[in-house]
N, C-alpha and C positions, 0 to 999 in steps of 0.2 A: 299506594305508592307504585305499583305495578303498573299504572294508567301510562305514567310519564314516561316509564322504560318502554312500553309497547309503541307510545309516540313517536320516540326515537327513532327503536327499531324500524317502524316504518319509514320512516323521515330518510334511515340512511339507506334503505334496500332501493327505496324511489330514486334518491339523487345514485346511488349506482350503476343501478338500471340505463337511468339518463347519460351520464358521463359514460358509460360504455357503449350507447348507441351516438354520443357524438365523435367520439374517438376509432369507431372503428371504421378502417379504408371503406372508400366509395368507390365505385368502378370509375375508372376515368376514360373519360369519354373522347380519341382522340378525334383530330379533321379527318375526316377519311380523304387517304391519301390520293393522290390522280393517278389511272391507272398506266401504269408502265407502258410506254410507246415503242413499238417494234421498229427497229433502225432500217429506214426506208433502204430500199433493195437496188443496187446498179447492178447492172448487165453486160459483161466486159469481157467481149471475144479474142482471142489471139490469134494470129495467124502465125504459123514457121514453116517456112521454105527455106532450103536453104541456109541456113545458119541466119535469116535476117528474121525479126520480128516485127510482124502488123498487128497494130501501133505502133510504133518506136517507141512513146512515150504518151502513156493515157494515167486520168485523174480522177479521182472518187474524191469525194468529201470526207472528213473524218467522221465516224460514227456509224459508217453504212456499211449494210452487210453485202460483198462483192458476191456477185451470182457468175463465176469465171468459168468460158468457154474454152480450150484450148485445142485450134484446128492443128494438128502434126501433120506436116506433108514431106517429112525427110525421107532420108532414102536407106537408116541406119537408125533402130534405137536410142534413142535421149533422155536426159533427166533435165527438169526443169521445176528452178528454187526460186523463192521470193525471197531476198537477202533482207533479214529484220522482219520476218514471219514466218519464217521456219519451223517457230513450236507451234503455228495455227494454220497453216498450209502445209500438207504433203500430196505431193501431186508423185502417182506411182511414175515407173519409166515408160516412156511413149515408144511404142510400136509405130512403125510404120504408115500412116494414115488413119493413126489414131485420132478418137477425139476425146477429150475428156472432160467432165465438166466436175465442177464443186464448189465450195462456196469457204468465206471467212470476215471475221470480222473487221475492217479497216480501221481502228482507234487506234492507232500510232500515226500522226502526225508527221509528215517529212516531205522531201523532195527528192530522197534518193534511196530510196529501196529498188538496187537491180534486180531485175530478171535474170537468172542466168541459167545460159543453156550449155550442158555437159559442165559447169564448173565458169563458165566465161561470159563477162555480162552482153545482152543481145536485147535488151531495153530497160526501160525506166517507169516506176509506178510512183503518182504523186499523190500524198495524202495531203490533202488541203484543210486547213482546219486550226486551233490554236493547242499550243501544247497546253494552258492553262484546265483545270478542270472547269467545268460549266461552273458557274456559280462564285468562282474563286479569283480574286486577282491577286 
């Protein structure tokens, strides 16, 4: 009688064996993904003389990282903001024949982020681009 039981017992150590090697996770194997592309670079000089700005009004595409020159040729201390990039631009106050340069990222979309020199806008930056996320309509 002992035969039967030992049949058993093997019979069900086998199929447990089995059902826990099909039940247990497999690594999942994802696409690898494409590797992140660095937001191609524009190069975009200022000019201030005089309370006027060269360009008046210049244009990046959306997505690109602006590589911003700014030539100071005032005759007096100035501050100068990017209205609607404020929290990703800080440009300290210009001396004198200052030049300064820095960079930011342009992903906000629009037509009217002024420049503004001491507080008072002295040009225009256009982001070109859609406001939609890539991929989304």
């Amino acid at each position: 009688m002992k035969r039967p039981y030992l049949l058993l017992l093997a019979l069900v150590v086998v199929l447990a064996v089995a059902l826990t090697a099909l039940g247990r996770p497999r690594p999942h194997h994802a696409p690898r993904a494409e590797p992140a592309t660095e937001a191609p670079v524009v190069e975009l000089t200022l000019g201030i003389l005089d309370g006027r700005m060269t360009p008046a009004v210049a244009s990046v595409p959306k997505g690109s990282r602006v590589r911003l020159r700014v030539d100071y040729r005032g005759e007096r201390p100035a501050r100068l903001a990017l209205a609607g990039y404020q929290d990703r631009l800080t440009i300290p106050t210009l001396a004198p024949g200052a030049v300064w340069t820095g960079e930011f990222l342009a992903d906000r979309p629009g037509e009217d982020f002024a420049w503004l020199l001491d507080g008072e806008p002295a040009g225009r930056l256009t982001v070109t681009g859609s406001h939609l996320v890539d991929g989304h309509r």
